[in-house]
C-alpha positions as CSV (number, residue, x, y, z in Angstrom):
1,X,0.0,0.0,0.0
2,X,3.2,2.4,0.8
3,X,4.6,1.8,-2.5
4,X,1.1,2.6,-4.2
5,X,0.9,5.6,-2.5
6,X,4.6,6.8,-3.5
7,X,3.6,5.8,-7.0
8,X,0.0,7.9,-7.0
9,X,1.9,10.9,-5.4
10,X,4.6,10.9,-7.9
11,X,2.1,10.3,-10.9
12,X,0.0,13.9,-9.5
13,X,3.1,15.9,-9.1
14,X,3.7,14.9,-13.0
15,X,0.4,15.6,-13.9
16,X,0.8,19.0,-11.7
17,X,3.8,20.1,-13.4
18,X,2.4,19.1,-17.0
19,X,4.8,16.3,-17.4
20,X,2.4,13.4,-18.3
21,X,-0.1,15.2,-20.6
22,X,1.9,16.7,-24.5
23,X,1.4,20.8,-24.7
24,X,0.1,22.1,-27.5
25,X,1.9,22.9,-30.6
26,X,4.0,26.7,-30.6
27,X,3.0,29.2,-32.3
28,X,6.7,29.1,-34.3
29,X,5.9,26.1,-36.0
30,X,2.6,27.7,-38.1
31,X,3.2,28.7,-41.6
32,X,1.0,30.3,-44.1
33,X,2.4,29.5,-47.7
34,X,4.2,33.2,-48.1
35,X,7.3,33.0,-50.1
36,X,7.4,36.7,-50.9
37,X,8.4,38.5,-47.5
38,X,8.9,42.8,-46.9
39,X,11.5,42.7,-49.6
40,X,10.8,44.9,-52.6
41,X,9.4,43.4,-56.1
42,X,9.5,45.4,-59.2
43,X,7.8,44.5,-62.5
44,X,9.3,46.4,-65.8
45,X,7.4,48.9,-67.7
46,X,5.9,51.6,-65.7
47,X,2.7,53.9,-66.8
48,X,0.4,56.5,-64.8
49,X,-2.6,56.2,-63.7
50,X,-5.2,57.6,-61.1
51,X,-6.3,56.1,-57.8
52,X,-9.4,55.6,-57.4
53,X,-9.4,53.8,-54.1
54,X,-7.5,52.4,-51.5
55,X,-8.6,49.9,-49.0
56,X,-7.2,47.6,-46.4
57,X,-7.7,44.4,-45.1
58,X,-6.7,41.8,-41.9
59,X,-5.2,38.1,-42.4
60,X,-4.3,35.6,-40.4
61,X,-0.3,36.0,-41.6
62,X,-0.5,39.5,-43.1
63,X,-2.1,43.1,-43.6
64,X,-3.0,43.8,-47.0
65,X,-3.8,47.3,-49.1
66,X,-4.9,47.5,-52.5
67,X,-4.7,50.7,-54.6
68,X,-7.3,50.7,-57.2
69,X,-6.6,52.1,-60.9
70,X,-8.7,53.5,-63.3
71,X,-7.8,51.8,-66.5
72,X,-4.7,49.6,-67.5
73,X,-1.4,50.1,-66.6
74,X,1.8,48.4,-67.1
75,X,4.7,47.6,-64.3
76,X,4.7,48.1,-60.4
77,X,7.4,48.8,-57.6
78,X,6.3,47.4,-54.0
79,X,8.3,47.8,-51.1
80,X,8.3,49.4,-47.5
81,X,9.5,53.4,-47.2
82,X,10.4,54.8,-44.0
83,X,7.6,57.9,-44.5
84,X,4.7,58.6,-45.9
């Protein structure tokens, strides 16, 4: 009976100190699918155009604006700047 309870008591201090049971996964292992990053992307040929909206949106693994044209336009440069 001794050795039972020895065995019960060091079973609940495991339990206690979250020892027996796995934790749940970090957050460091998730990973959305981006291959992009903050670095800046250029596409060749540039043209002018007018905005004609902005708007802004919320992801899970990113923030996200769009600028909105008005007609067709050729070539972008994307990429952080430390003012606006």
């Amino acid at each position: 009976m001794k050795k039972f309870r020895i065995w019960l008591t060091a079973i609940m201090m495991a339990a206690g100190l979250g020892l027996l049971l796995p934790g749940a996964a970090s957050a460091s292992t998730s990973y959305c699918g981006l291959a992009w990053g903050s670095l800046a992307k250029t596409s060749e040929g540039m043209s002018s155009a007018s905005v004609t909206g902005v708007r802004a949106g919320q992801h899970y693994c990113f923030d996200r604006m769009v600028v909105d044209l008005n007609g067709a336009v050729a070539g972008y440069t994307v990429k952080y700047v430390p003012q606006v």
